[in-house]
mmCIF file of the N, C-alpha and C atoms, coordinates in Angstrom:
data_MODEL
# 
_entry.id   MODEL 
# 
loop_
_atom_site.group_PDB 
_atom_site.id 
_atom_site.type_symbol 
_atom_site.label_atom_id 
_atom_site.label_alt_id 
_atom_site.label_comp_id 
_atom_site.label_asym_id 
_atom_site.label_entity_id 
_atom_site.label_seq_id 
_atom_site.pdbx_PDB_ins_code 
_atom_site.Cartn_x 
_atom_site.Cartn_y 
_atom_site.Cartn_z 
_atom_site.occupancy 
_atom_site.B_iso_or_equiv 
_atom_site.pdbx_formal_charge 
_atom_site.auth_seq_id 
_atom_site.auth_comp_id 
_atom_site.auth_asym_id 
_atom_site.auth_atom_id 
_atom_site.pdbx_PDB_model_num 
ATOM 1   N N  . UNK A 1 1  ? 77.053 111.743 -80.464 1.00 0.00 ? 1  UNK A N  1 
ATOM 2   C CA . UNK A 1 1  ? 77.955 112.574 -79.734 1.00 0.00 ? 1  UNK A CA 1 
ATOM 3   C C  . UNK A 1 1  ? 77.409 113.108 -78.434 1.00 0.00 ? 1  UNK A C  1 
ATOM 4   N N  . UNK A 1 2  ? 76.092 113.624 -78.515 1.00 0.00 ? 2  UNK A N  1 
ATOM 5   C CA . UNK A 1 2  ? 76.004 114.211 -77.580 1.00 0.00 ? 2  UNK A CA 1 
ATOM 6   C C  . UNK A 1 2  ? 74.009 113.966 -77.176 1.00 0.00 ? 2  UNK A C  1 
ATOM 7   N N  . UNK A 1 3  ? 73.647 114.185 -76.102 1.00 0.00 ? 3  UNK A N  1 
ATOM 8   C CA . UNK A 1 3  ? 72.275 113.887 -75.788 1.00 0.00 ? 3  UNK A CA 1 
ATOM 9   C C  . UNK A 1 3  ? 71.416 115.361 -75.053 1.00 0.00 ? 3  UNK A C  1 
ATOM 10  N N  . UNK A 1 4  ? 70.144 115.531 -75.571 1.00 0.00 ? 4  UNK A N  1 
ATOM 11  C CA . UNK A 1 4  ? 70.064 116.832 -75.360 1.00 0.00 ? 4  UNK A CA 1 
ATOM 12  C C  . UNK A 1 4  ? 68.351 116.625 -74.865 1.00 0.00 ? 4  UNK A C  1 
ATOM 13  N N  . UNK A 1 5  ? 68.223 116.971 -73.295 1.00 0.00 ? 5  UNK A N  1 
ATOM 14  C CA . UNK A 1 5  ? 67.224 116.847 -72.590 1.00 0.00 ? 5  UNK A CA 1 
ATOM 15  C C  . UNK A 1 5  ? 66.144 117.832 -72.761 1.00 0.00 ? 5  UNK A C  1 
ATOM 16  N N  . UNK A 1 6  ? 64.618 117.045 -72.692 1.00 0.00 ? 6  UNK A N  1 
ATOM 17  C CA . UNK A 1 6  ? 63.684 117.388 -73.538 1.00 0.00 ? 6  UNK A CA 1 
ATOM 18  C C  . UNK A 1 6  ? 62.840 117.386 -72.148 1.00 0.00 ? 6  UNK A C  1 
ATOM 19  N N  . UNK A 1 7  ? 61.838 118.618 -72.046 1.00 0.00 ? 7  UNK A N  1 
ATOM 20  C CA . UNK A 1 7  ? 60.513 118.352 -71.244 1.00 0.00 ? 7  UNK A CA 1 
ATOM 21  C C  . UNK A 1 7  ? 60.593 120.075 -70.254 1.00 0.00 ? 7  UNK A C  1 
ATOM 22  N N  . UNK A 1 8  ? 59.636 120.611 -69.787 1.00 0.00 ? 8  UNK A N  1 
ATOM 23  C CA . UNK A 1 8  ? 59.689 121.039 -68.712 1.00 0.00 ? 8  UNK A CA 1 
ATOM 24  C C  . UNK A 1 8  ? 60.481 121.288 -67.816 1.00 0.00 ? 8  UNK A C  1 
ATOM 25  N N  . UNK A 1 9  ? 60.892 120.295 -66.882 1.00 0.00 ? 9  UNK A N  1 
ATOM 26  C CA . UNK A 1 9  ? 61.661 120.187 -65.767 1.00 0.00 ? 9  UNK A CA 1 
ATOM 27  C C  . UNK A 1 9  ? 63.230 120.014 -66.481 1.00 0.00 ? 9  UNK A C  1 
ATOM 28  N N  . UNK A 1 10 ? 63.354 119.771 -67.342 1.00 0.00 ? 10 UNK A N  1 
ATOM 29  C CA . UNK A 1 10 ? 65.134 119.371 -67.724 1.00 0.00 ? 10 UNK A CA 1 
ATOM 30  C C  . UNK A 1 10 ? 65.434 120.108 -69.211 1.00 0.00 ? 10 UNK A C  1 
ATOM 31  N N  . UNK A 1 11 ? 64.389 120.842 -70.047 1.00 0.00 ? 11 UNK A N  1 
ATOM 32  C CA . UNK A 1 11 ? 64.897 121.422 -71.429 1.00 0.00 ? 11 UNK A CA 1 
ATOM 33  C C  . UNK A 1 11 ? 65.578 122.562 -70.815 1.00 0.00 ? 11 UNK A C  1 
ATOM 34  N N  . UNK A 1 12 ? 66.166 123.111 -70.078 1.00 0.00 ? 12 UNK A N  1 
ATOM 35  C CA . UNK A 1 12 ? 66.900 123.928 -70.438 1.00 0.00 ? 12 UNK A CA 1 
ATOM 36  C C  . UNK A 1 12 ? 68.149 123.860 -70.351 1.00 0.00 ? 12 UNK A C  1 
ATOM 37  N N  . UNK A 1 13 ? 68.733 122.783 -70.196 1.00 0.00 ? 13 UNK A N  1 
ATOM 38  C CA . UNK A 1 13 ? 70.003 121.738 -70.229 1.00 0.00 ? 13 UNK A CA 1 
ATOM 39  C C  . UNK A 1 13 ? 70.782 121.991 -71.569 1.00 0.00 ? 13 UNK A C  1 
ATOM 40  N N  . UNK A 1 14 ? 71.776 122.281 -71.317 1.00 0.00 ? 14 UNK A N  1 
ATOM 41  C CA . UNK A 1 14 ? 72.260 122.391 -72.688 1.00 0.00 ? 14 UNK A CA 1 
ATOM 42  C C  . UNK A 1 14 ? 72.619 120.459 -73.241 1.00 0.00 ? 14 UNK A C  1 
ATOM 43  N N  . UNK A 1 15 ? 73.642 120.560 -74.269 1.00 0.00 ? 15 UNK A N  1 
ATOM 44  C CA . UNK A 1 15 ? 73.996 119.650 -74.347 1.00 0.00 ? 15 UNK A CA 1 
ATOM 45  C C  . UNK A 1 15 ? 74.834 118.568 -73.598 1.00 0.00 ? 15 UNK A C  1 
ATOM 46  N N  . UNK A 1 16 ? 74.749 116.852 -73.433 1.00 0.00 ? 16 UNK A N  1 
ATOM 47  C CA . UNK A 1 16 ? 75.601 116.602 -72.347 1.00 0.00 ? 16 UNK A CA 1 
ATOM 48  C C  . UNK A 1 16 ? 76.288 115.471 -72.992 1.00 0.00 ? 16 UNK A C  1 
ATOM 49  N N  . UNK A 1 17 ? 77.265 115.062 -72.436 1.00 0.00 ? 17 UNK A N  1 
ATOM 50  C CA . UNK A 1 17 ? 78.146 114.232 -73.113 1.00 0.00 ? 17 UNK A CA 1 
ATOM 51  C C  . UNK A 1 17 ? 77.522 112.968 -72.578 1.00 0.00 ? 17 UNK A C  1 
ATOM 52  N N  . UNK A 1 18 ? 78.185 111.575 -73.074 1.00 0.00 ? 18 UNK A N  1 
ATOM 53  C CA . UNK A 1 18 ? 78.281 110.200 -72.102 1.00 0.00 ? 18 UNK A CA 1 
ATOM 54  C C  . UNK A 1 18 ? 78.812 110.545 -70.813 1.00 0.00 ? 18 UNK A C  1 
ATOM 55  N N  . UNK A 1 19 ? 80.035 111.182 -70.882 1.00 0.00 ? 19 UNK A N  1 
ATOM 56  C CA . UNK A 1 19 ? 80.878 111.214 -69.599 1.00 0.00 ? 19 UNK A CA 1 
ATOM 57  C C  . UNK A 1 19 ? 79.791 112.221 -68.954 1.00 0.00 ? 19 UNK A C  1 
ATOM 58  N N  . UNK A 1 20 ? 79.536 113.222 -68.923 1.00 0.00 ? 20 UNK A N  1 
ATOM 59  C CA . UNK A 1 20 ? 78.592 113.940 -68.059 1.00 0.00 ? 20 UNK A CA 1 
ATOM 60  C C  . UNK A 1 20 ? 77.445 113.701 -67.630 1.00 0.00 ? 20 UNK A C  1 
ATOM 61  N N  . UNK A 1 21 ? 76.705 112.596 -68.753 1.00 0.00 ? 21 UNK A N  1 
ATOM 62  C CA . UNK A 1 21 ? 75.447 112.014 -67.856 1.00 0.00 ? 21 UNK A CA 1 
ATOM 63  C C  . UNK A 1 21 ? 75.974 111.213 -66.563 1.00 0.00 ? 21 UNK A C  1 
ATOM 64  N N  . UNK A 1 22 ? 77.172 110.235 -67.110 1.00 0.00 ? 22 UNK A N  1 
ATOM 65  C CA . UNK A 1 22 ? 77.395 109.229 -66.031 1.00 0.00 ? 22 UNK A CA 1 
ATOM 66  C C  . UNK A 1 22 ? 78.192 109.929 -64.971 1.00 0.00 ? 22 UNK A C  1 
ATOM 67  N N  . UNK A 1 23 ? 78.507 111.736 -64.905 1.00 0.00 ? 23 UNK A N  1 
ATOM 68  C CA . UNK A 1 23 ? 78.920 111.681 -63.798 1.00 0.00 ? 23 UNK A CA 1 
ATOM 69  C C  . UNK A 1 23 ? 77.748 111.768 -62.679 1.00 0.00 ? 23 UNK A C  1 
ATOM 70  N N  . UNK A 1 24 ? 76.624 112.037 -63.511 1.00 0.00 ? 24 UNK A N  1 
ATOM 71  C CA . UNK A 1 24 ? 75.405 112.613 -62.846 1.00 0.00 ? 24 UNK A CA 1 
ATOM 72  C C  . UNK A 1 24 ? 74.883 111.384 -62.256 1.00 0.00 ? 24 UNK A C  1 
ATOM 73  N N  . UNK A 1 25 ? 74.903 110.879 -63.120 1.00 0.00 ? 25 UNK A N  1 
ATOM 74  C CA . UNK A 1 25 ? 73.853 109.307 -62.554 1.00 0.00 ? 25 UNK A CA 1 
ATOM 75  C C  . UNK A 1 25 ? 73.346 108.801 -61.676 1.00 0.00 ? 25 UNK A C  1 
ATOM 76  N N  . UNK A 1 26 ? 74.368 108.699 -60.684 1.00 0.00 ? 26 UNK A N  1 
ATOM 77  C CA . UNK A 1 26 ? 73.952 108.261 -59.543 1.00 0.00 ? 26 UNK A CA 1 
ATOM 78  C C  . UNK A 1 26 ? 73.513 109.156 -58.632 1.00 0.00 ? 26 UNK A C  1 
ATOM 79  N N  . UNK A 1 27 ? 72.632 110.312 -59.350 1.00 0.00 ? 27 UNK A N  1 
ATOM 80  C CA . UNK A 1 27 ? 72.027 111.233 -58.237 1.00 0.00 ? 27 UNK A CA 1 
ATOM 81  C C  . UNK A 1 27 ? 70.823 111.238 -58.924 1.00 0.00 ? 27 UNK A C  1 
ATOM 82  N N  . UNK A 1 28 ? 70.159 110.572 -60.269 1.00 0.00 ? 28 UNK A N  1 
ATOM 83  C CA . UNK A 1 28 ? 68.684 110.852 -61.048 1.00 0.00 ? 28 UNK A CA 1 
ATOM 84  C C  . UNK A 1 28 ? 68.128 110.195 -59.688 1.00 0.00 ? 28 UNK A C  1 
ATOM 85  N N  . UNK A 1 29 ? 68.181 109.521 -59.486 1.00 0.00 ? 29 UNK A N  1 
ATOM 86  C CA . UNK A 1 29 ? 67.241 108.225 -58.221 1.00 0.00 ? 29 UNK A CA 1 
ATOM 87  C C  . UNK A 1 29 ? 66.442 107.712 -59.453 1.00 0.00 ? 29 UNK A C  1 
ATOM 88  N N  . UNK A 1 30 ? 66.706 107.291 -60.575 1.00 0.00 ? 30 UNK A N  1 
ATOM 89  C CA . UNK A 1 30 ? 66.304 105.995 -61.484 1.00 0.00 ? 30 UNK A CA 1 
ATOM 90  C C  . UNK A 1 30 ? 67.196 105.925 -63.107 1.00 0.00 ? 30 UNK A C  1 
ATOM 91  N N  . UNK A 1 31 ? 66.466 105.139 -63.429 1.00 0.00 ? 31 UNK A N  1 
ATOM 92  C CA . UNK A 1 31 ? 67.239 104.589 -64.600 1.00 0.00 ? 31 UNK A CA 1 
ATOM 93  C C  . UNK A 1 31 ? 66.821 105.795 -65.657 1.00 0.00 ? 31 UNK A C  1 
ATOM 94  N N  . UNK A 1 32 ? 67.884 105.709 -66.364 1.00 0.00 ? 32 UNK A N  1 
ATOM 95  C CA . UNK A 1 32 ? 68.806 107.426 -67.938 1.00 0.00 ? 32 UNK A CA 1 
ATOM 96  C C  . UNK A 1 32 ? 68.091 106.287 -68.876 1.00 0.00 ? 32 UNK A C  1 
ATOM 97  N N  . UNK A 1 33 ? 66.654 106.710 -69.999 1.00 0.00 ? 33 UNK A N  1 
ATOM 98  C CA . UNK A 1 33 ? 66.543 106.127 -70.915 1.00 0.00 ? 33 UNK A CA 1 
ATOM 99  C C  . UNK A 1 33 ? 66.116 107.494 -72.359 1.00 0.00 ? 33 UNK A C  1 
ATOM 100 N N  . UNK A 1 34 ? 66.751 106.811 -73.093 1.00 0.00 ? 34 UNK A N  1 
ATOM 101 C CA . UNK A 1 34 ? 66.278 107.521 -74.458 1.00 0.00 ? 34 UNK A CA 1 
ATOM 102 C C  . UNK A 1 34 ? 65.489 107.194 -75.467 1.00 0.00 ? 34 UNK A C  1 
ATOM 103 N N  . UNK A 1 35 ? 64.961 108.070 -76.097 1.00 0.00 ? 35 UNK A N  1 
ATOM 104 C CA . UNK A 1 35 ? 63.948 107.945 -77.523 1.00 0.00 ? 35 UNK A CA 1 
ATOM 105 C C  . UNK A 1 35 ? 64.366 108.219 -78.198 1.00 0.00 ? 35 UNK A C  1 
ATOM 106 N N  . UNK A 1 36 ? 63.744 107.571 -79.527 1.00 0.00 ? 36 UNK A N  1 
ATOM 107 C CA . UNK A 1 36 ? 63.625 108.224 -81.147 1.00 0.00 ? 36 UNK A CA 1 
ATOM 108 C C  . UNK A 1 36 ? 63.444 108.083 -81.838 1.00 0.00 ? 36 UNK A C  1 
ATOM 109 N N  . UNK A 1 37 ? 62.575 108.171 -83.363 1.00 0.00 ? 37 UNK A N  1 
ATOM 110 C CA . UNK A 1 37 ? 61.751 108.108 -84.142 1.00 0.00 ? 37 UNK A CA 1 
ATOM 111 C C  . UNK A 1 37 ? 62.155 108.301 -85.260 1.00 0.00 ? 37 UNK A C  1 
ATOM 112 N N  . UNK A 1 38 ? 62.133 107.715 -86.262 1.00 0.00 ? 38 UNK A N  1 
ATOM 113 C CA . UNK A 1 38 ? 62.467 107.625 -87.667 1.00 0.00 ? 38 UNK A CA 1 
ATOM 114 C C  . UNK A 1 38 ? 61.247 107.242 -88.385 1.00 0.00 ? 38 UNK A C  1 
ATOM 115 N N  . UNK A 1 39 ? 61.068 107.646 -89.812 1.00 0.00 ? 39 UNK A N  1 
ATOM 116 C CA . UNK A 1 39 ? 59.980 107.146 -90.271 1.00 0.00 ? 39 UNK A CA 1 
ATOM 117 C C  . UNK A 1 39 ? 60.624 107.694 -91.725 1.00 0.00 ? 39 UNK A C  1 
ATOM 118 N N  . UNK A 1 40 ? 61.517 106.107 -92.969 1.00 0.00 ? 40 UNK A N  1 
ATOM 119 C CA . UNK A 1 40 ? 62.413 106.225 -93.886 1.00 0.00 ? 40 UNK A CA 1 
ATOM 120 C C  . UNK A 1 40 ? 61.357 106.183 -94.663 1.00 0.00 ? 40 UNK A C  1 
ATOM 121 N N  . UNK A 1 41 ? 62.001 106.836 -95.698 1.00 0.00 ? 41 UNK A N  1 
ATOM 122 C CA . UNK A 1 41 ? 60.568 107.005 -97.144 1.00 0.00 ? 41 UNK A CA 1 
ATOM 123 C C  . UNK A 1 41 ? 61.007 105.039 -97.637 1.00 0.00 ? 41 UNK A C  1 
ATOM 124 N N  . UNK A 1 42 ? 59.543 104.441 -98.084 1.00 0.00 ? 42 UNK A N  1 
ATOM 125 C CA . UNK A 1 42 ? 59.569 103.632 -98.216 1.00 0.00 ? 42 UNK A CA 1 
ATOM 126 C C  . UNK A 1 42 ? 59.345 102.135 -97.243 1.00 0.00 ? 42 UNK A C  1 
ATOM 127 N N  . UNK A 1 43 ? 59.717 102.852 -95.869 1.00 0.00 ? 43 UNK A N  1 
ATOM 128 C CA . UNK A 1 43 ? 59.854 101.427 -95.039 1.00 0.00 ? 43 UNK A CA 1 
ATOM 129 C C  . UNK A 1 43 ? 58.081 101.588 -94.040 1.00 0.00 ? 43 UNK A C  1 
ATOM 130 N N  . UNK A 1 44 ? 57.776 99.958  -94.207 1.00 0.00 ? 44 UNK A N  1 
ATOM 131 C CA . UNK A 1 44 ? 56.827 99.785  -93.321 1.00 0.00 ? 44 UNK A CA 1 
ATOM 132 C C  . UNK A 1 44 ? 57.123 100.037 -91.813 1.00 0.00 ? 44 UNK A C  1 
ATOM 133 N N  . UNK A 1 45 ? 56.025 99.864  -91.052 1.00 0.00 ? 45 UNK A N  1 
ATOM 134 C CA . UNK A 1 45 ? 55.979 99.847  -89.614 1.00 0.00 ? 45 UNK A CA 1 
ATOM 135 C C  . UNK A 1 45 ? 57.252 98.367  -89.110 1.00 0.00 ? 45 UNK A C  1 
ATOM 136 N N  . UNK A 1 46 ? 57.826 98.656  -88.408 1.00 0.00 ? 46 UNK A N  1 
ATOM 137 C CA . UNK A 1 46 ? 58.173 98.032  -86.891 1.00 0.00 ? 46 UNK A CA 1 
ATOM 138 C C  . UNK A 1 46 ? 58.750 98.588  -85.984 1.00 0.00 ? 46 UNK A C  1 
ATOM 139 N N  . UNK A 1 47 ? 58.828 97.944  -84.900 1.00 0.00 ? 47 UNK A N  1 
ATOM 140 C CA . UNK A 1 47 ? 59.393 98.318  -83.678 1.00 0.00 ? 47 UNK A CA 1 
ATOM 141 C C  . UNK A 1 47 ? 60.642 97.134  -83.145 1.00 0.00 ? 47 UNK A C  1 
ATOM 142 N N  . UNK A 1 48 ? 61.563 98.562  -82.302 1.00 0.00 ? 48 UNK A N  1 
ATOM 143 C CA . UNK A 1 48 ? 62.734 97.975  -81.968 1.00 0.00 ? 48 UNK A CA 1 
ATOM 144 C C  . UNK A 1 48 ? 62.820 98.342  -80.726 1.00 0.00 ? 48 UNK A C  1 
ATOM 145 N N  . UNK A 1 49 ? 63.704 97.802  -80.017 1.00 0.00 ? 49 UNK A N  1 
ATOM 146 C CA . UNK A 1 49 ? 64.476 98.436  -78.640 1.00 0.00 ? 49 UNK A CA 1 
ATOM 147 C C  . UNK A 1 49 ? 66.137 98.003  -78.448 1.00 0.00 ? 49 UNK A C  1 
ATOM 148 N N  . UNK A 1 50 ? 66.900 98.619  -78.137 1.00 0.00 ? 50 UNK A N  1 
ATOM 149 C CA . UNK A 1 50 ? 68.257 98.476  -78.153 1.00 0.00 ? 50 UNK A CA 1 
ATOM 150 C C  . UNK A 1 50 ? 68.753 98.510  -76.648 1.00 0.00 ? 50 UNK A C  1 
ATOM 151 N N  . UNK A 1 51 ? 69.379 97.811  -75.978 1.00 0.00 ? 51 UNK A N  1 
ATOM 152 C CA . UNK A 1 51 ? 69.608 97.998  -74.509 1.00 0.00 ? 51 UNK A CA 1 
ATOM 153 C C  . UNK A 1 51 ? 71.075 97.597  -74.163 1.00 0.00 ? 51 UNK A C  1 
ATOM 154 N N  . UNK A 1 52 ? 71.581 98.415  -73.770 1.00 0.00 ? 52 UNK A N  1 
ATOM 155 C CA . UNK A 1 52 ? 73.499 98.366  -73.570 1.00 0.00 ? 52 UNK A CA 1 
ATOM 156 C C  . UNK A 1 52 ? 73.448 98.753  -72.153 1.00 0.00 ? 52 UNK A C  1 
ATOM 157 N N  . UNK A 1 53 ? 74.570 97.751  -71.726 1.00 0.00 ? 53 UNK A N  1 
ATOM 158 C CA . UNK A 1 53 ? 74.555 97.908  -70.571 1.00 0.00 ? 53 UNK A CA 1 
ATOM 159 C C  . UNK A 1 53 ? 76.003 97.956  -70.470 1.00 0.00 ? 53 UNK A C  1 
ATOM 160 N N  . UNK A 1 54 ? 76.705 99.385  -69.299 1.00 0.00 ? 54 UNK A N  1 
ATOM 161 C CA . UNK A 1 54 ? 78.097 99.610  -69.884 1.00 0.00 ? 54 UNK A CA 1 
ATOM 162 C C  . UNK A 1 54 ? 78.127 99.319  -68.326 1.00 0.00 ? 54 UNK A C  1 
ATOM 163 N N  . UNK A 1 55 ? 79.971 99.572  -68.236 1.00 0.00 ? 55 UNK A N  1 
ATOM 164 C CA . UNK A 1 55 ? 80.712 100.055 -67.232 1.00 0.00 ? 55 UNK A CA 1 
ATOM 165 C C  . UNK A 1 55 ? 81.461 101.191 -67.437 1.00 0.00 ? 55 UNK A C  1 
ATOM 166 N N  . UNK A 1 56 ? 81.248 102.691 -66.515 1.00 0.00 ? 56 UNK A N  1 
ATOM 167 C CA . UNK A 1 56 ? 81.468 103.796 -66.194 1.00 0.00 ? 56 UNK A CA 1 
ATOM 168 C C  . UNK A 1 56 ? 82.561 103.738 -65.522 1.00 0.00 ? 56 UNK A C  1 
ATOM 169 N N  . UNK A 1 57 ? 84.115 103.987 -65.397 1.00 0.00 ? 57 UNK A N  1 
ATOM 170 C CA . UNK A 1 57 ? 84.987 104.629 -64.809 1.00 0.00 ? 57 UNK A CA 1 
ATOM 171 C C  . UNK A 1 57 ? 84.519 106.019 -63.861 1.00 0.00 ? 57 UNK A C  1 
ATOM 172 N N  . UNK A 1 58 ? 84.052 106.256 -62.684 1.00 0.00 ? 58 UNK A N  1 
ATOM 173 C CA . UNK A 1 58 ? 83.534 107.306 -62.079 1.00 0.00 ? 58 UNK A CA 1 
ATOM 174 C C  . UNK A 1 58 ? 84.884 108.213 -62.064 1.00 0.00 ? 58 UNK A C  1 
ATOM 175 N N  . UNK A 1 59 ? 86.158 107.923 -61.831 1.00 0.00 ? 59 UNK A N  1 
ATOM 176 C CA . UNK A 1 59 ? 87.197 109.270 -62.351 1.00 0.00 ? 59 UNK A CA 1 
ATOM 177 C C  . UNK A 1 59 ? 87.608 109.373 -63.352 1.00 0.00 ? 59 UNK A C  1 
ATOM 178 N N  . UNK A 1 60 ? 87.433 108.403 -64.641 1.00 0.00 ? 60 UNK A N  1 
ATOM 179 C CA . UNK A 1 60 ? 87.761 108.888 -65.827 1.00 0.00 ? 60 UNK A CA 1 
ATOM 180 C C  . UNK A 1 60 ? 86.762 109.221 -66.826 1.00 0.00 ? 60 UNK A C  1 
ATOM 181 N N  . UNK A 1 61 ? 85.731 108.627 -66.657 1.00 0.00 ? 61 UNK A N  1 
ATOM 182 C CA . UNK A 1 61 ? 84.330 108.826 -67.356 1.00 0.00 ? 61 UNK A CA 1 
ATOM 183 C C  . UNK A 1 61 ? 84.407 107.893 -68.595 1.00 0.00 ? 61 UNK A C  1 
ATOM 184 N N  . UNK A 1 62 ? 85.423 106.799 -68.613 1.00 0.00 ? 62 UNK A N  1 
ATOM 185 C CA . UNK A 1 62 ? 86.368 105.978 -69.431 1.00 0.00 ? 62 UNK A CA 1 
ATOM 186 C C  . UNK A 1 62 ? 85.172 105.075 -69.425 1.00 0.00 ? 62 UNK A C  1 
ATOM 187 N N  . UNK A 1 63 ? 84.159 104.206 -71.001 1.00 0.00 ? 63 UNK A N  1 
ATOM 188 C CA . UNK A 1 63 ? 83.166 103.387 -70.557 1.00 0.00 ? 63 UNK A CA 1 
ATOM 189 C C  . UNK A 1 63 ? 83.511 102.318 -71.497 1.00 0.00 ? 63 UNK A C  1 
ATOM 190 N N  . UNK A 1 64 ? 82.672 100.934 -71.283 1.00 0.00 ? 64 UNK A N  1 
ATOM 191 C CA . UNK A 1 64 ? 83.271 99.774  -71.583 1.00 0.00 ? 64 UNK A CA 1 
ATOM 192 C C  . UNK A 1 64 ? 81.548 99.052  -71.883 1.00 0.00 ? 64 UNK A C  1 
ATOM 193 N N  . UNK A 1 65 ? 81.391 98.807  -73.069 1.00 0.00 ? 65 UNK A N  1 
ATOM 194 C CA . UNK A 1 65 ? 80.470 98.266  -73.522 1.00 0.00 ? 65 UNK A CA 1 
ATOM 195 C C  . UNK A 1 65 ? 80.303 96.534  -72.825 1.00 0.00 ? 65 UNK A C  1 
ATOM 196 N N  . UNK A 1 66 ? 79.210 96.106  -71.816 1.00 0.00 ? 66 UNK A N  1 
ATOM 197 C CA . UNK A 1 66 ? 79.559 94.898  -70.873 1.00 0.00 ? 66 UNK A CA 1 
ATOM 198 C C  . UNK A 1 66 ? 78.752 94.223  -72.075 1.00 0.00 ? 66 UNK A C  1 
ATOM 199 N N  . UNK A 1 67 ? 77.000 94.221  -72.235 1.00 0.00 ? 67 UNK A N  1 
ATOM 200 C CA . UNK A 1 67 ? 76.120 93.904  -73.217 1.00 0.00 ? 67 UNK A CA 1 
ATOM 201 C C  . UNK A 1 67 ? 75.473 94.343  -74.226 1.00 0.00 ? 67 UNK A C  1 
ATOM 202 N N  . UNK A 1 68 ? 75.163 93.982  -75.416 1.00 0.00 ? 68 UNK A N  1 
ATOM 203 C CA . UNK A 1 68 ? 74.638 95.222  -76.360 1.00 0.00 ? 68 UNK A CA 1 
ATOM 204 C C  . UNK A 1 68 ? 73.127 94.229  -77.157 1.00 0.00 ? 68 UNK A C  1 
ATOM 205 N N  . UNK A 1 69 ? 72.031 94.309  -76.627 1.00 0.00 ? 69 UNK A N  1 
ATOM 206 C CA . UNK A 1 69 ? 71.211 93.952  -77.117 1.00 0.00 ? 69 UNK A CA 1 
ATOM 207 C C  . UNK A 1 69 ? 69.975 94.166  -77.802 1.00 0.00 ? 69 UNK A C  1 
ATOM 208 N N  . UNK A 1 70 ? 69.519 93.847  -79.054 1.00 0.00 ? 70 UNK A N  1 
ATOM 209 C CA . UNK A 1 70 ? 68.766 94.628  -79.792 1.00 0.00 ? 70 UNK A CA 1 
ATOM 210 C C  . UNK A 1 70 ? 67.441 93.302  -80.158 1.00 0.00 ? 70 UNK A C  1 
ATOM 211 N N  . UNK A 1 71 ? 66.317 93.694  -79.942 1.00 0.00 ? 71 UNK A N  1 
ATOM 212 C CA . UNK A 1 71 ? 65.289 93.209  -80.260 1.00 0.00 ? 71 UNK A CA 1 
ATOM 213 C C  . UNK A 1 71 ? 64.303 93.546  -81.393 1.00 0.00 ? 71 UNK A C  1 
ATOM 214 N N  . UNK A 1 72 ? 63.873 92.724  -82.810 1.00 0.00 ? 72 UNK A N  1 
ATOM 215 C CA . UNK A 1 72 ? 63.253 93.991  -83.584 1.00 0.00 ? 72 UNK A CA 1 
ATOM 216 C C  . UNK A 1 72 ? 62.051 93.472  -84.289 1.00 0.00 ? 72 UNK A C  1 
ATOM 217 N N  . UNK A 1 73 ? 61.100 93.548  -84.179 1.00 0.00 ? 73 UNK A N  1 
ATOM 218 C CA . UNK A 1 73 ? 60.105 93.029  -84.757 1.00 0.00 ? 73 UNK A CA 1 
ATOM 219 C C  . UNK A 1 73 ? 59.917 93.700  -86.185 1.00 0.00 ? 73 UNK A C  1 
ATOM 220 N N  . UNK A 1 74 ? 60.048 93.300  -87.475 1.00 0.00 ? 74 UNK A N  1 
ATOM 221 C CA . UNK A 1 74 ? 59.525 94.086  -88.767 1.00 0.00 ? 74 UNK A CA 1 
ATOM 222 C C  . UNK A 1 74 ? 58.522 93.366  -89.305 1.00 0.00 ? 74 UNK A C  1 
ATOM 223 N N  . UNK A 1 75 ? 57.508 93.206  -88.619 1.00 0.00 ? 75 UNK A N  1 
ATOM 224 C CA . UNK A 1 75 ? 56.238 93.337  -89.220 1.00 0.00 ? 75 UNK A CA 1 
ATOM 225 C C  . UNK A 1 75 ? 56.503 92.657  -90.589 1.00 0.00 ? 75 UNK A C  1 
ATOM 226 N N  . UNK A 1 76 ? 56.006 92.340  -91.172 1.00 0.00 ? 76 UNK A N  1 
ATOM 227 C CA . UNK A 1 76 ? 56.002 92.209  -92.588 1.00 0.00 ? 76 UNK A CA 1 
ATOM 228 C C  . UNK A 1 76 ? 57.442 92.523  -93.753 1.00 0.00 ? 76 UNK A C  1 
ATOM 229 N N  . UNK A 1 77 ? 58.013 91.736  -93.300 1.00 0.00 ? 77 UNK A N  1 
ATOM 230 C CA . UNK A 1 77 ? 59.400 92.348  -94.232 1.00 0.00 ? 77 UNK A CA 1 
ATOM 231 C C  . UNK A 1 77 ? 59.432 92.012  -95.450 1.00 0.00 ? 77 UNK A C  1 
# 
C-alpha cells in the first residue's frame, strides 16, 4: 500500500503512496529503489531481485505495469 522512507535526510516523511512517489520523481535526479528482508523459519539462504518497470500517467497518477521481472537464485533447494 504504501512506502515509508528510511535514513537521515528523508525519515521524517510520513507515509507515501505509488501515486505520490511518481508525482515526485522526476525531481529525485536518480532512480526510486527499495529493500527488504525476510528471514522464514525454516528456509535456507537465497537471493532475489524483482524489477518492474511501469508507465506513470503524470495527471492521473493512473500506472500500467510495461515489465515485471524477477531473478532468484535458491541456493540449495
Amino acid at each position: 500500500g504504501h512506502a515509508i522512507a528510511k535514513g537521515e535526510k528523508h525519515g521524517n516523511l510520513g507515509k507515501l503512496s505509488l501515486k505520490e512517489i511518481a508525482v515526485e520523481s522526476g525531481k529525485t535526479g536518480g532512480p526510486i529503489a527499495g529493500h527488504s528482508e525476510l528471514v522464514a523459519d525454516g528456509a535456507g539462504v537465497s537471493f532475489a531481485t524483482h524489477i518492474c518497470d511501469i508507465e506513470v500517467d503524470p495527471e492521473t497518477g493512473a500506472t500500467r505495469v510495461i515489465r515485471y521481472t524477477v531473478v532468484q537464485d535458491a541456493g540449495k533447494a
